[in-house]
C-alpha positions as CSV (number, residue, x, y, z in Angstrom):
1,X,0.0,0.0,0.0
2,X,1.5,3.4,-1.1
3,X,1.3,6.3,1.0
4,X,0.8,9.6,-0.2
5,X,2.8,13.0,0.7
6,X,-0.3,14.2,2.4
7,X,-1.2,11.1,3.4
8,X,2.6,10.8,5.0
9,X,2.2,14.6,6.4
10,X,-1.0,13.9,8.6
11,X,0.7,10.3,9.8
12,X,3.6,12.7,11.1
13,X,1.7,15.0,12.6
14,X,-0.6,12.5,14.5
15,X,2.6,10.7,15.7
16,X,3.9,13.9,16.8
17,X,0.4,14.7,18.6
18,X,0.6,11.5,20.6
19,X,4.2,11.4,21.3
20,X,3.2,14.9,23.1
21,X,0.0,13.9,24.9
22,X,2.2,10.5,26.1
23,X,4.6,13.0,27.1
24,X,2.1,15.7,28.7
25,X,0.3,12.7,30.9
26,X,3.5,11.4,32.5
27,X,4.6,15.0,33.5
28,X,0.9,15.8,34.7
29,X,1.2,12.3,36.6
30,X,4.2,13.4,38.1
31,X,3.4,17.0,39.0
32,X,0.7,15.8,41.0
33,X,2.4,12.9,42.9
34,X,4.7,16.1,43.7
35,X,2.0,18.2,44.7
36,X,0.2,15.4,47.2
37,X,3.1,14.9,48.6
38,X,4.1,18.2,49.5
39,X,0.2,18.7,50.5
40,X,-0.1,22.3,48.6
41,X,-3.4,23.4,46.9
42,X,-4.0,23.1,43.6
43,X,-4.3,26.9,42.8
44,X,-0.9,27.2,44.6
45,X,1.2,24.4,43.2
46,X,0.2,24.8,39.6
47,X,0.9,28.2,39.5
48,X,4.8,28.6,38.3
49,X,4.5,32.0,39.9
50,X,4.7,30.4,42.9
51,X,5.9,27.3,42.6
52,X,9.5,27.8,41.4
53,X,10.8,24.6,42.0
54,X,8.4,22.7,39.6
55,X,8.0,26.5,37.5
56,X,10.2,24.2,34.5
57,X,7.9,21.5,34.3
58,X,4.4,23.4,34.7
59,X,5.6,25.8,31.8
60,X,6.2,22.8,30.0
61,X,2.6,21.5,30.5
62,X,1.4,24.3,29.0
63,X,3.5,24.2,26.0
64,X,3.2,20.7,25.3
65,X,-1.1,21.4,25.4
66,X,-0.6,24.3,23.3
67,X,1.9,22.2,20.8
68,X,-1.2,19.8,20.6
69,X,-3.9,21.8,20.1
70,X,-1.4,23.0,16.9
71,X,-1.2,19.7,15.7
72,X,-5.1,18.8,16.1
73,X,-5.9,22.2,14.1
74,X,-3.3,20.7,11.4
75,X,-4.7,17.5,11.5
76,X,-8.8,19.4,10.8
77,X,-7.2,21.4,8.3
78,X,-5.7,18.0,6.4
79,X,-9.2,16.6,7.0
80,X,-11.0,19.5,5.5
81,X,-9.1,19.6,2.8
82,X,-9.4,15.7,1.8
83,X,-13.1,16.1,2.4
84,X,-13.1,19.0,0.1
85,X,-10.8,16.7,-2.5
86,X,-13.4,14.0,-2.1
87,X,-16.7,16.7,-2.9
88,X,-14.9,17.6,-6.0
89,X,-14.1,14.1,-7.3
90,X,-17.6,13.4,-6.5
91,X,-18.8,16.4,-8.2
92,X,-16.9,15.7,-11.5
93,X,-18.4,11.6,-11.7
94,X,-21.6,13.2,-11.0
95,X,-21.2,15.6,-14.1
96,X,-19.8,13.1,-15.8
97,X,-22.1,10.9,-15.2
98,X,-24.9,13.6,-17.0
99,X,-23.4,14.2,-19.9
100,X,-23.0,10.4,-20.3
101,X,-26.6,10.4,-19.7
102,X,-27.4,13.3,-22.0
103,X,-25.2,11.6,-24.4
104,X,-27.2,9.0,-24.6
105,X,-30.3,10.4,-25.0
106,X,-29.3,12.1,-27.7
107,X,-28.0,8.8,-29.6
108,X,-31.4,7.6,-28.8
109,X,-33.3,10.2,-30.2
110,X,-30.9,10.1,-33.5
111,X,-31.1,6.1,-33.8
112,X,-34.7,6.1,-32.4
113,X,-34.0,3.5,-29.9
């Protein structure tokens, strides 16, 4: 099975996508073991303002959710546009598929079949 370039594009960008949501769940698992242990508040530790000591890692968080919402509006974008590819393919069989009809209408009415 042959893959196309686009095809190949979205594959990379939903490998990238998941590589980042694996990676954003095993820091969000470990910020939290960090913050029950050291018994702060969730509006406290999460904030890097305040928390300096994990300030690295909650930054990181945020990135990592910003790199995938990037990645999802690339992968909508790729879907849109193979949905509009597929509309237009369907749209030209379709007209194609009238002037087939209309051809043969007008053989009928010429060979009066």
């Amino acid at each position: 099975m042959e893959i196309s370039d686009s095809d190949g594009e979205l594959i990379a960008v939903m490998r990238e996508y998941f590589a980042a949501k694996a990676e954003l769940e095993s820091l969000k698992e470990q910020l939290e073991a960090a913050r029950q242990v050291a018994g702060e508040a969730i509006g406290v530790f999460y904030d890097p303002r305040q928390n300096a000591e994990h300030a690295a890692d909650l930054q990181r968080s945020h990135r990592l959710k910003g790199e995938m919402v990037s990645l999802m509006q690339r992968a909508e974008a790729w879907g849109r546009s193979a949905l509009a590819a597929d509309r237009n393919d369907t749209s030209e069989a379709e007209a194609e598929s009238e002037e087939w009809q209309s051809f043969e209408r007008r053989a009928d009415a010429l060979f009066g079949a």
